[in-house]
N, CA, C and O of each residue as an XYZ file, in Angstrom:
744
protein
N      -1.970    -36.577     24.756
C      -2.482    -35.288     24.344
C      -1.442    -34.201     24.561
O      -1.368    -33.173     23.888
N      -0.592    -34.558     25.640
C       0.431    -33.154     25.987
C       1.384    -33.386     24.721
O       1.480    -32.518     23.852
N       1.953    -34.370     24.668
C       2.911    -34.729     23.478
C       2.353    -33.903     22.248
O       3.024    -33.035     21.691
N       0.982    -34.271     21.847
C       0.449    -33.555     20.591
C       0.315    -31.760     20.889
O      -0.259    -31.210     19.948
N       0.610    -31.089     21.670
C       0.242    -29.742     22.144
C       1.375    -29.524     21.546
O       1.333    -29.050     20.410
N       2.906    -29.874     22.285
C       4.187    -29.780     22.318
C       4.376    -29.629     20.634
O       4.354    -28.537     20.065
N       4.561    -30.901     19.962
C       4.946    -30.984     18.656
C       3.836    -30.071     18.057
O       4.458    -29.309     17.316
N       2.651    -29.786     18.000
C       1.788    -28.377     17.899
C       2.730    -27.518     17.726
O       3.339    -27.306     16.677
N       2.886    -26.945     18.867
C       3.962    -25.740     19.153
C       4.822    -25.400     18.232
O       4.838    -24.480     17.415
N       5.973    -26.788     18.610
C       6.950    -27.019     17.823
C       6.810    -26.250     16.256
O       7.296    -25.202     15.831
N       5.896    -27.300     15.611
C       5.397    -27.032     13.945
C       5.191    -25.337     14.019
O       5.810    -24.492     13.373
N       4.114    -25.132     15.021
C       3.623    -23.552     14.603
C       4.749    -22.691     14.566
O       4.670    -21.828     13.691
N       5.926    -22.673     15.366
C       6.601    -21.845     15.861
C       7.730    -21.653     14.596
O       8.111    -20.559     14.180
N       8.266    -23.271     13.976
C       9.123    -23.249     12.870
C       8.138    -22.769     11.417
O       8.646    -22.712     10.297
N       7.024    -22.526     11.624
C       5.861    -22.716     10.428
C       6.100    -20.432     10.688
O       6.010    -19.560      9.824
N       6.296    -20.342     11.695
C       6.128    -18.793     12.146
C       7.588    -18.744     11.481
O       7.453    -18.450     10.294
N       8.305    -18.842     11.664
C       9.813    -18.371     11.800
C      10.069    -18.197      9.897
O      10.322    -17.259      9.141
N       9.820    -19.739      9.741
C      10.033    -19.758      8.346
C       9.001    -18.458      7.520
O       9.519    -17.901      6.551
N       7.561    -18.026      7.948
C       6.619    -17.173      7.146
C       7.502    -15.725      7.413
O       7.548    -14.762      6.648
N       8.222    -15.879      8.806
C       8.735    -14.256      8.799
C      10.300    -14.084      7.886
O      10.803    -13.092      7.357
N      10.645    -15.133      7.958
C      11.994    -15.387      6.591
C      11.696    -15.111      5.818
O      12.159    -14.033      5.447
N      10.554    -15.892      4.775
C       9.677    -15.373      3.687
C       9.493    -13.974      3.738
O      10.194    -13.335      2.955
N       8.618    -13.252      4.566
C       8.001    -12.104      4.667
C       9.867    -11.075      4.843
O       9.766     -9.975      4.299
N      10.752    -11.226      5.221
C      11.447    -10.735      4.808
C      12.137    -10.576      3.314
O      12.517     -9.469      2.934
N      12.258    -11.618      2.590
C      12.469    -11.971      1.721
C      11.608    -10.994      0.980
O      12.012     -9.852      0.759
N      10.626    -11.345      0.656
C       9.413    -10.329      0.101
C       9.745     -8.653      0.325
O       9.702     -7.627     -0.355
N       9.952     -8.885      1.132
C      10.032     -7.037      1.764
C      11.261     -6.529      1.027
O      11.369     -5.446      0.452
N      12.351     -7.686      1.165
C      13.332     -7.080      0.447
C      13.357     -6.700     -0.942
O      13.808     -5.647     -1.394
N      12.705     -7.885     -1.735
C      12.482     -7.754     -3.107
C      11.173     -6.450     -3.745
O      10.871     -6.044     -4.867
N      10.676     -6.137     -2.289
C       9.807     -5.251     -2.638
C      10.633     -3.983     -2.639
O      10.453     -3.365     -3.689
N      11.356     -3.475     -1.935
C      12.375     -2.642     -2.170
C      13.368     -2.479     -3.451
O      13.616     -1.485     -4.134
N      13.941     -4.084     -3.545
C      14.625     -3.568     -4.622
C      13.857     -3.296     -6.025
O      14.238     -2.507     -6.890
N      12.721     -4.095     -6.073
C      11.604     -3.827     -7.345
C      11.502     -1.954     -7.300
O      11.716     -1.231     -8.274
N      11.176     -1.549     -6.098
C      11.040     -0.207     -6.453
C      12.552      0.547     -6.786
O      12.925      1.522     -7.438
N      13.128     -0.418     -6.009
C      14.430      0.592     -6.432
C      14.780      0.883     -8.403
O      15.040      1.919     -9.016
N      14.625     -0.537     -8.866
C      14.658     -0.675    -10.330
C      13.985      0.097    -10.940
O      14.461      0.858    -11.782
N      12.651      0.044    -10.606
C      11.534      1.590    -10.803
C      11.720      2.875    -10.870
O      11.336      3.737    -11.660
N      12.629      2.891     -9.545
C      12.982      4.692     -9.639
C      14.275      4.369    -10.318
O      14.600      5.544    -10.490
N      15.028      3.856    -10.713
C      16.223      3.572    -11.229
C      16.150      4.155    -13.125
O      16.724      5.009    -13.799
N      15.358      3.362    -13.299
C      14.783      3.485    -14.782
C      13.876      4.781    -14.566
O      12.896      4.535    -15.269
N      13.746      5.582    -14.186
C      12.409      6.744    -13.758
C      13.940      7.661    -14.065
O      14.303      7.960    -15.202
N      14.419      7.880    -13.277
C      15.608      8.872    -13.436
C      16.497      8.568    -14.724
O      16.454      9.169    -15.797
N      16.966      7.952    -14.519
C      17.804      7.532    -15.899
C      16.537      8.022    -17.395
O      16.807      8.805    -18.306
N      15.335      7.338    -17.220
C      14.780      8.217    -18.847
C      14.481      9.915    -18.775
O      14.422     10.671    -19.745
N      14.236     10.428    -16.708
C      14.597     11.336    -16.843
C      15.694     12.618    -17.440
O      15.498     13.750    -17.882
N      16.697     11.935    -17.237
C      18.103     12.535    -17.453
C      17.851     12.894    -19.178
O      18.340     13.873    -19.741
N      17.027     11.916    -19.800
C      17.578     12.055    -21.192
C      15.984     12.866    -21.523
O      15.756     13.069    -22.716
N      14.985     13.287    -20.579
C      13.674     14.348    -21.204
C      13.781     15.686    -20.745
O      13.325     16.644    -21.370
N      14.458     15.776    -19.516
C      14.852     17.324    -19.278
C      15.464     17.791    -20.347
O      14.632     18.652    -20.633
N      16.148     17.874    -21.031
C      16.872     18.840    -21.804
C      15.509     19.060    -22.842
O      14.923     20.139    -22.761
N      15.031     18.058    -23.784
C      13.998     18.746    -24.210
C      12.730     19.818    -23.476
O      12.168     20.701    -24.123
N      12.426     19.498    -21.921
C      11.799     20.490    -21.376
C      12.213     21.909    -21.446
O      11.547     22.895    -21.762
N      13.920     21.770    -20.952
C      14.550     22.899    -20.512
C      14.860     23.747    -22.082
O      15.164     24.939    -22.127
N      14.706     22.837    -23.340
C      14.977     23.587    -24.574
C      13.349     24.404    -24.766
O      13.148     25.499    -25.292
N      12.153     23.305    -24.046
C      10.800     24.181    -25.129
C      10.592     25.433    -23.917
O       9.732     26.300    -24.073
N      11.694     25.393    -22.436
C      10.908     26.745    -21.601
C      10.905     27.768    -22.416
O      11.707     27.740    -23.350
N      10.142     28.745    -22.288
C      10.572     30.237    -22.876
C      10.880     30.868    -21.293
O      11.793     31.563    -21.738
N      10.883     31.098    -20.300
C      11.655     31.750    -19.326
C      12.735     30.941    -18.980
O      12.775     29.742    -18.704
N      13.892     32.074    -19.059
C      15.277     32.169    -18.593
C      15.275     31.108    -17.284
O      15.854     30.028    -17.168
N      14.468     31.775    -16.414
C      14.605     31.269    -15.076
C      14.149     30.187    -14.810
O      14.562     29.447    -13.917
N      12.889     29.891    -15.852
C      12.393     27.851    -15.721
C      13.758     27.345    -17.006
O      13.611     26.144    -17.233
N      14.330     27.627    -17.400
C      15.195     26.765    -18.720
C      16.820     26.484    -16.941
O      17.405     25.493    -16.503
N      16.830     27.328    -16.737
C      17.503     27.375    -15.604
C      17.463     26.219    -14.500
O      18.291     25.389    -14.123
N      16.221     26.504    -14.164
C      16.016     25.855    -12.991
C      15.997     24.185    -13.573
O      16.535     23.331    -12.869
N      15.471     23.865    -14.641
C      15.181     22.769    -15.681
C      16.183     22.584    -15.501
O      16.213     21.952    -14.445
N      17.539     22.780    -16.004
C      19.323     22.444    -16.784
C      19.508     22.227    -14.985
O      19.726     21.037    -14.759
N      19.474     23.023    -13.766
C      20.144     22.538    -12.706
C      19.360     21.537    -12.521
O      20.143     20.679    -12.115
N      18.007     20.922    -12.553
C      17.850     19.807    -11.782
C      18.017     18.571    -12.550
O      17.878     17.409    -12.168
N      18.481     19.233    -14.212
C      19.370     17.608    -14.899
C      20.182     17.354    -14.086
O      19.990     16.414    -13.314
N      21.447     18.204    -14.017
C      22.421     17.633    -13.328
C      22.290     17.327    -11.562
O      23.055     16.863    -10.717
N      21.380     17.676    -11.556
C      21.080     16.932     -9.623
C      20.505     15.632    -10.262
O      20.820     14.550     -9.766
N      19.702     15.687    -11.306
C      18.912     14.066    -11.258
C      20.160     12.972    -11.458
O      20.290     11.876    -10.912
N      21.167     13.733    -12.571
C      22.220     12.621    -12.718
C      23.006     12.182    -11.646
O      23.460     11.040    -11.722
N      23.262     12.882    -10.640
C      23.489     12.723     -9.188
C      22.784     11.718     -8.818
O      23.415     10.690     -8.570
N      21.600     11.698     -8.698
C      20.619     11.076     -8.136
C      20.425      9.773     -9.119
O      19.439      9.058     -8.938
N      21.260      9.500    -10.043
C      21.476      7.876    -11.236
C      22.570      7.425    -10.522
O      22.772      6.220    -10.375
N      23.350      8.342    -10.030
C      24.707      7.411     -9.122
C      24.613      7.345     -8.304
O      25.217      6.362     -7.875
N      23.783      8.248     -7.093
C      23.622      7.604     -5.879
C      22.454      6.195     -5.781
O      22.498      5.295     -4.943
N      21.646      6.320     -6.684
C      21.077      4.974     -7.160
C      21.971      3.541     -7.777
O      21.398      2.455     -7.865
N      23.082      3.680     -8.082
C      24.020      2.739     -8.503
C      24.554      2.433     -7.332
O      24.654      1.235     -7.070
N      25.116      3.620     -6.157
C      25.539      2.871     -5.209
C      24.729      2.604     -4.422
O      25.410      2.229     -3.468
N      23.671      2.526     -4.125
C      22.447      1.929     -3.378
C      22.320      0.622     -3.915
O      21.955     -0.284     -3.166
N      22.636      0.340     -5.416
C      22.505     -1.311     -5.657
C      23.977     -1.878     -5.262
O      23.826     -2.983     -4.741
N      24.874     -1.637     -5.305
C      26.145     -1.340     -4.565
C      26.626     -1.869     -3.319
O      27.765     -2.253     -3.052
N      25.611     -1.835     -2.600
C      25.763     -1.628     -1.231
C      24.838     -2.991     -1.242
O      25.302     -3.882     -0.529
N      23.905     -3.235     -1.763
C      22.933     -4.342     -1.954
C      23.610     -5.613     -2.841
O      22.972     -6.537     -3.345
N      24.655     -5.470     -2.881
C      25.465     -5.999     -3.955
C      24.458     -7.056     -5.030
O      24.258     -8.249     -4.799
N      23.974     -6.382     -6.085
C      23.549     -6.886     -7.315
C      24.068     -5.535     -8.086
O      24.547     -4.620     -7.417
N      23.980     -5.453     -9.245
C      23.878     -4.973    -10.344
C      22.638     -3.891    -11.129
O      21.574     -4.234    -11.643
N      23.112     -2.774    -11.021
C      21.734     -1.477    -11.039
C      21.347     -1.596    -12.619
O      21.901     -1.435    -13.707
N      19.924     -2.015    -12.049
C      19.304     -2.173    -13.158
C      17.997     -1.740    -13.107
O      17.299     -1.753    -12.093
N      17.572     -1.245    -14.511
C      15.944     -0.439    -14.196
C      14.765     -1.858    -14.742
O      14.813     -2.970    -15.267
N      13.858     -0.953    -14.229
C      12.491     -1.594    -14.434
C      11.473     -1.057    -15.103
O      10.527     -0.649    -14.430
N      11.437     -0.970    -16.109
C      10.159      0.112    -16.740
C       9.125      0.579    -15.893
O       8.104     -0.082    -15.705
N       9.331      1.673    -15.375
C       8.634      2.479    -14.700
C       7.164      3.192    -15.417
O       7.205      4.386    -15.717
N       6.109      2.527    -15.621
C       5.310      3.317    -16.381
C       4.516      4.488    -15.833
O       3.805      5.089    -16.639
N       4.538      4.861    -14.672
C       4.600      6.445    -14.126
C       5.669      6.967    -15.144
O       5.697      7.212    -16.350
N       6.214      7.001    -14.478
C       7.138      8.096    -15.159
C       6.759      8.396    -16.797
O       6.371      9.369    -17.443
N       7.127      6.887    -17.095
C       6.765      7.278    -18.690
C       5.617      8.137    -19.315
O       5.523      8.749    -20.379
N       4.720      7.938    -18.173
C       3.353      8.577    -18.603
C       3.609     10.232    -18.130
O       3.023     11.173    -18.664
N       4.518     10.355    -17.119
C       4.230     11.893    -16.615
C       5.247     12.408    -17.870
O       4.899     13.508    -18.298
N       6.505     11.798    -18.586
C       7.191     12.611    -19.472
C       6.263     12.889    -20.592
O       6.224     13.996    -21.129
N       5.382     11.714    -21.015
C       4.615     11.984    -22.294
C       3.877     13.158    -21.805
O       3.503     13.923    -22.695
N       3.603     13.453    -20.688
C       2.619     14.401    -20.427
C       3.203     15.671    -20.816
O       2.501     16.526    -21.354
N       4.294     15.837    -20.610
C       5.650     17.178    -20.685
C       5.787     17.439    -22.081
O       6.089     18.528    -22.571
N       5.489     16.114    -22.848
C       5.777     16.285    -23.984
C       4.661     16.464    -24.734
O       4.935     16.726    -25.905
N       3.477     16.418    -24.482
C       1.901     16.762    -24.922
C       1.830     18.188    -24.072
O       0.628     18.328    -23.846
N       2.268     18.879    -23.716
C       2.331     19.991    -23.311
C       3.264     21.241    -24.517
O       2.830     22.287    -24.999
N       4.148     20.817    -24.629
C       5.005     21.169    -25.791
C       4.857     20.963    -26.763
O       5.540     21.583    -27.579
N       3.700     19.792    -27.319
C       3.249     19.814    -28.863
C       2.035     20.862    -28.729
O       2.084     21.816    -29.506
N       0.937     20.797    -27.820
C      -0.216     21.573    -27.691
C      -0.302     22.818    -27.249
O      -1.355     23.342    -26.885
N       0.944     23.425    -27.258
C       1.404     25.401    -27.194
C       1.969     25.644    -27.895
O       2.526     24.853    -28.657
N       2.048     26.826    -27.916
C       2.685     28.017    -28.603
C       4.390     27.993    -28.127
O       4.716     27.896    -26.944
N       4.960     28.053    -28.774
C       6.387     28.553    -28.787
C       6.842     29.923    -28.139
O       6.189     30.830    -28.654
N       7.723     30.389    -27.200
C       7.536     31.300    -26.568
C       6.342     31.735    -25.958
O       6.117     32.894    -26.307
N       5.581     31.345    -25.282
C       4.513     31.025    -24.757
C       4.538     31.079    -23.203
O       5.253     30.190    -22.742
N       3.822     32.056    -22.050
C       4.100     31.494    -20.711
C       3.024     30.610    -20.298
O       2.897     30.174    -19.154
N       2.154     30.333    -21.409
C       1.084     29.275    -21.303
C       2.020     27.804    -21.286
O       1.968     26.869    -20.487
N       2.820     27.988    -22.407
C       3.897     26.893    -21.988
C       4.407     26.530    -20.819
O       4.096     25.527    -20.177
N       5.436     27.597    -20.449
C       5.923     27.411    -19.167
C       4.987     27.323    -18.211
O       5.502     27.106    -17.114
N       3.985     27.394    -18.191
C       2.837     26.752    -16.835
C       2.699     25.795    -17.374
O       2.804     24.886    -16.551
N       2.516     25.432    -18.318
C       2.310     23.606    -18.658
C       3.399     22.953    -18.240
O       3.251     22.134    -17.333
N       4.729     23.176    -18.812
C       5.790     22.702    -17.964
C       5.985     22.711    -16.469
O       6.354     21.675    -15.916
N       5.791     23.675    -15.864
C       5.627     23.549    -14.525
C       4.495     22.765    -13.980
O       4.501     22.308    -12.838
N       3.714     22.649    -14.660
C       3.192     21.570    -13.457
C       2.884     20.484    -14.189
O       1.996     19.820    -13.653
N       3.419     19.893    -15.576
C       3.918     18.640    -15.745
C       5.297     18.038    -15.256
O       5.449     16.817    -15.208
N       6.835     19.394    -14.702
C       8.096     18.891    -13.912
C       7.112     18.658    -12.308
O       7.320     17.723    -11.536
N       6.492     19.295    -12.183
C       5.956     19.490    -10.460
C       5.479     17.737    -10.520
O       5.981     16.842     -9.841
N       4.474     17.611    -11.447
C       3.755     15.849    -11.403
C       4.802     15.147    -11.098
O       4.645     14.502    -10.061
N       6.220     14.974    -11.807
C       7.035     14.184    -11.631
C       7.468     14.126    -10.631
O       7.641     13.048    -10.061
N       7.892     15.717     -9.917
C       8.356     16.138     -8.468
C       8.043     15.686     -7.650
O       8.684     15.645     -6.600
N       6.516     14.990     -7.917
C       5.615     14.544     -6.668
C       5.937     13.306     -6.600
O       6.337     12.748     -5.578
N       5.744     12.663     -7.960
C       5.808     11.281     -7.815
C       7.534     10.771     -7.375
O       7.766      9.895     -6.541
N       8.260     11.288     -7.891
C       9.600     10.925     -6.891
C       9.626     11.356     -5.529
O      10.209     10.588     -4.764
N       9.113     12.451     -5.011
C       8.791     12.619     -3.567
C       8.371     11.278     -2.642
O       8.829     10.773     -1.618
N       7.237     10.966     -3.566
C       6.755      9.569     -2.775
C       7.705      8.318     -2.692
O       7.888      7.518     -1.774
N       8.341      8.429     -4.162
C       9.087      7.105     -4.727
C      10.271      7.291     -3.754
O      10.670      6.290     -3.159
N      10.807      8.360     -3.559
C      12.050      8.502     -2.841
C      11.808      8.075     -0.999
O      12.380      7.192     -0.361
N      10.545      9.275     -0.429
C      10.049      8.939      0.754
C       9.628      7.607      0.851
O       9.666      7.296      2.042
N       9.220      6.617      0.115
C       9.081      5.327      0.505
C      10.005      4.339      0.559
O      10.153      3.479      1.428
N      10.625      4.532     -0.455
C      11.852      3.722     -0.304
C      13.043      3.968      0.645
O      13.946      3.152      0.832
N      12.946      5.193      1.229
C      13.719      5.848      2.441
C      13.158      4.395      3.581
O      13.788      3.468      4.091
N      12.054      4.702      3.609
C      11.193      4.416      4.866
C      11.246      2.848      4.650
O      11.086      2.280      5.730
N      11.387      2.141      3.799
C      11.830      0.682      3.362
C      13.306      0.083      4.012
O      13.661     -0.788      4.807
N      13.886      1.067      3.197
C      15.443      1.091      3.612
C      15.670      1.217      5.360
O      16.430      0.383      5.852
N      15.101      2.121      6.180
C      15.294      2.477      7.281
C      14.735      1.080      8.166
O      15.441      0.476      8.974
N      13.439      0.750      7.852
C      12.890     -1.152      8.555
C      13.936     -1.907      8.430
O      14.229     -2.569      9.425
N      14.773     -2.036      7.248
C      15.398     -3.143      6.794
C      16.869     -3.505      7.663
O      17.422     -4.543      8.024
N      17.239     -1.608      7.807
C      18.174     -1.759      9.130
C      19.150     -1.045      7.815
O      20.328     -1.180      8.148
N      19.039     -0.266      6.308
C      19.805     -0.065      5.588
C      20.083      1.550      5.702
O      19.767      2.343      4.815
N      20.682      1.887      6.852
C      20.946      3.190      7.282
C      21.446      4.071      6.103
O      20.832      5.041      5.658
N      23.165      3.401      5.462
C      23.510      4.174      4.572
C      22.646      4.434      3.190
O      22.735      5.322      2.342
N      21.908      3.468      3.295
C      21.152      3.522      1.559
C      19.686      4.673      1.914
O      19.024      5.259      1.059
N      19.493      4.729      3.413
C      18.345      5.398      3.894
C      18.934      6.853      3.882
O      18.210      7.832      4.066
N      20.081      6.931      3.689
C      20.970      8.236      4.029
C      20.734      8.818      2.634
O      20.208      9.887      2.328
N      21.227      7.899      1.900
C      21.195      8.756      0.923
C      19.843      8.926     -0.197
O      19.593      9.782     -1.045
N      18.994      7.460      0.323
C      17.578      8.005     -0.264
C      16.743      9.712      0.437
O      15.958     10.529     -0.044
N      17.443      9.576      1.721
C      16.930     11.230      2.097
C      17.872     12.106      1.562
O      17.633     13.181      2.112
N      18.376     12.183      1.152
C      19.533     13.425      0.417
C      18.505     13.610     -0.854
O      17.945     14.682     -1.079
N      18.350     12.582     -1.552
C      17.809     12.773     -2.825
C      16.283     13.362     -2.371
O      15.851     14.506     -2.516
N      15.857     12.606     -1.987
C      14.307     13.231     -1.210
C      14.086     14.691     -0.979
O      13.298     15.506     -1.459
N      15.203     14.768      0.068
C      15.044     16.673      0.093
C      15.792     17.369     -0.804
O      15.989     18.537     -0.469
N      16.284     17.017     -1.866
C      16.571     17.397     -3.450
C      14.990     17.735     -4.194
O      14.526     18.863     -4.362
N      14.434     16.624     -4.517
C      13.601     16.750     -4.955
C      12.263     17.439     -4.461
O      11.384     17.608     -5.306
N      12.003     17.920     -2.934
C      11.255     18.380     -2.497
C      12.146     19.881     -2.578
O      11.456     20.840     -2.232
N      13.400     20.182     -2.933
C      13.733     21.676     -3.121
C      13.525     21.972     -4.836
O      13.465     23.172     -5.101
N      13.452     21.389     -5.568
C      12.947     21.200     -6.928
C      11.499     21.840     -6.896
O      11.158     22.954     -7.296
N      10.763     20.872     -6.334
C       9.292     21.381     -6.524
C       9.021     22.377     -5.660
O       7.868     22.787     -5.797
N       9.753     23.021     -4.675
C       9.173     24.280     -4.421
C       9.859     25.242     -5.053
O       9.246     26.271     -5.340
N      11.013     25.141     -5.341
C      11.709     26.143     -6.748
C      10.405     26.560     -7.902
O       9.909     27.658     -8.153
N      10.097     25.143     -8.478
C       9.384     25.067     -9.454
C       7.753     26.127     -9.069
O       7.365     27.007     -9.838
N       6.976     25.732     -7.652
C       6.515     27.148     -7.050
C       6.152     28.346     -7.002
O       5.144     29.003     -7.264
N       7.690     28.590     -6.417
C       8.119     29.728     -6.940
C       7.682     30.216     -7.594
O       6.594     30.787     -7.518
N       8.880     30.098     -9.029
C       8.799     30.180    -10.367
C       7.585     30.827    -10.827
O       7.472     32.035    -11.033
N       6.445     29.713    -11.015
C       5.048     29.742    -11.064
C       4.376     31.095    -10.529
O       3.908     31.989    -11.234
N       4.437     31.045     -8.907
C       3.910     32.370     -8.183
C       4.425     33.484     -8.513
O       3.637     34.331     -8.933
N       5.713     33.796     -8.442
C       6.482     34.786     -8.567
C       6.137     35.272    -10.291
O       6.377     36.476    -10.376
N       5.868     34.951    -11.057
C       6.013     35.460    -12.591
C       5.099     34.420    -13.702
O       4.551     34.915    -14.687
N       5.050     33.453    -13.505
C       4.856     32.936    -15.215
C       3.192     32.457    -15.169
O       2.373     32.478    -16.088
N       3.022     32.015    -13.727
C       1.191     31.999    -13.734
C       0.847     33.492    -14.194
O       0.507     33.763    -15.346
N       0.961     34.345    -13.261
C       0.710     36.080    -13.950
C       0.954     36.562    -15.670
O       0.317     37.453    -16.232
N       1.961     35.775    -16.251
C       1.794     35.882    -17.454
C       1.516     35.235    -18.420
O       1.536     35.576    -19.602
N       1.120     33.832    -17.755
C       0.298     33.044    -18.574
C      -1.535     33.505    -18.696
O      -2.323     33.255    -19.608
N      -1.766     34.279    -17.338
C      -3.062     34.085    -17.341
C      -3.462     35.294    -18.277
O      -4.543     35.270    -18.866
N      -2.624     36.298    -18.403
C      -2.388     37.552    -19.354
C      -2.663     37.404    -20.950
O      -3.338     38.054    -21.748
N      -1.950     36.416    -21.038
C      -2.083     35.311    -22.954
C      -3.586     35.418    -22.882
O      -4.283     34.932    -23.773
């Protein structure tokens, strides 16, 4: 009976070791799946801002729009070297968030007026939806990266993170300061 306890053990312990190999394994691929996600999320970003930033009618949202293209494209190469560092090859994943929050940006801009600050509140809080959802996408995959023991890739998923959380309170702003007041005026 002691013999059978022992080899018991034995089994459970290699039966443990091997499920937490696995369960790493998993964890990892769960990371990089999201990484492909936000990968492809930014990248179709890069190419719908400019139509946002063309339908704003305020100066100061067409503005704020055109600077956070070029931070998002920032944020396509610090995503390349995050696969980089993971050594595979950066590649996206059809992200269907995203896709759905741009159509939203873009059903905002068919269903207004042209020069419109009814517009620009539709835009603002169809860029803000997105704002959010990379907030999370970014804060989780930070917090992925950081378990895994991937300091530099955690480094720079928080750079982008508090990018995008200075985006959406810009965007705020914007909103408070002027274009809610003259949307609600229309």
């Amino acid at each position: 009976m002691a013999g059978t306890t022992r080899t018991s053990s034995r089994t459970t312990k290699a039966a443990s070791s091997r499920s937490k190999h696995n369960g790493d394994s998993r964890f990892h691929h769960l990371f990089m799946d999201e990484l492909k996600d936000i990968y492809w999320a930014e990248k179709h970003l890069v190419k719908a801002l400019p139509k946002m930033r063309k339908a704003a009618t305020s100066e100061e949202l067409a503005n704020a729009i055109e600077e956070h293209l070029e931070v998002t494209k920032e944020h396509v190469t610090r995503l390349e070297n995050i696969f980089d560092m993971m050594g595979v090859r950066a590649t996206g994943k059809k992200c269907d968030a995203m896709e759905g929050l741009i159509a939203e940006g873009q059903t905002v801009i068919s269903d207004t007026e042209e020069d419109s600050a009814v517009r620009d509140a539709g835009l603002i809080i169809a860029a803000q939806k997105i704002e959010h959802y990379e907030i999370a996408a970014y804060g989780s995959l930070r917090a992925l990266a950081m378990k895994m023991g991937h300091t530099e890739a955690a480094s720079l998923l928080e750079q982008t993170l508090d990018e995008e959380k200075e985006t959406d309170q810009l965007l705020t702003e914007i909103a408070e300061s002027s274009i809610n007041e003259e949307a609600a005026a229309e």
